[in-house]
C-alpha positions, 0 to 999 in steps of 0.5 A: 425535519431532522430525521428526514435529512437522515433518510436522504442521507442514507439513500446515497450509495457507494460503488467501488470500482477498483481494488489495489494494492502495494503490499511487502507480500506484493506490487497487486491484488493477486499475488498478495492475496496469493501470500496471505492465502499461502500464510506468506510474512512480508516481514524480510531482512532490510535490504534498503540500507545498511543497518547493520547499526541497528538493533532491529533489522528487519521490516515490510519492505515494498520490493519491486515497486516501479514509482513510474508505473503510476505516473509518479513524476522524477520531480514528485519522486524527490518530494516523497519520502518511500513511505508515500511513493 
């Protein structure tokens, strides 16, 4: 009984549909793979905010990204950190 629920299991399949990607290297598929084809570092100085204060100031900043081109609403906007937008 068991391994027949295994078999079934493994009969169902996955069909991906779609690829994207918002990356420090780029805002869609071509042009980060563009980067990593090109050996390209996301890796910049922070230009987000001031840190100056920090030791480290440097970071994969997603630059360029339009939250609205997702459909992301000003009311969700002020519920997300950057980190999820």
């Amino acid at each position: 009984m068991r391994g027949n629920f295994c078999l079934e299991k493994m009969k169902n399949r996955v069909v991906v549909t779609g690829l994207g990607i918002i990356s420090p290297l780029g805002n869609d598929v071509n042009s980060t793979w563009g980067g990593i084809k090109e050996g390209k570092s996301g890796i910049d100085k922070l230009t987000t905010f001031d840190a100056s204060q920090f030791t480290c100031r440097i970071a994969g900043e997603v630059k360029g990204f339009d939250p609205f081109l997702y459909n992301i609403t000003t009311k969700d906007l002020k519920r997300m950190d950057k980190f999820v937008q």
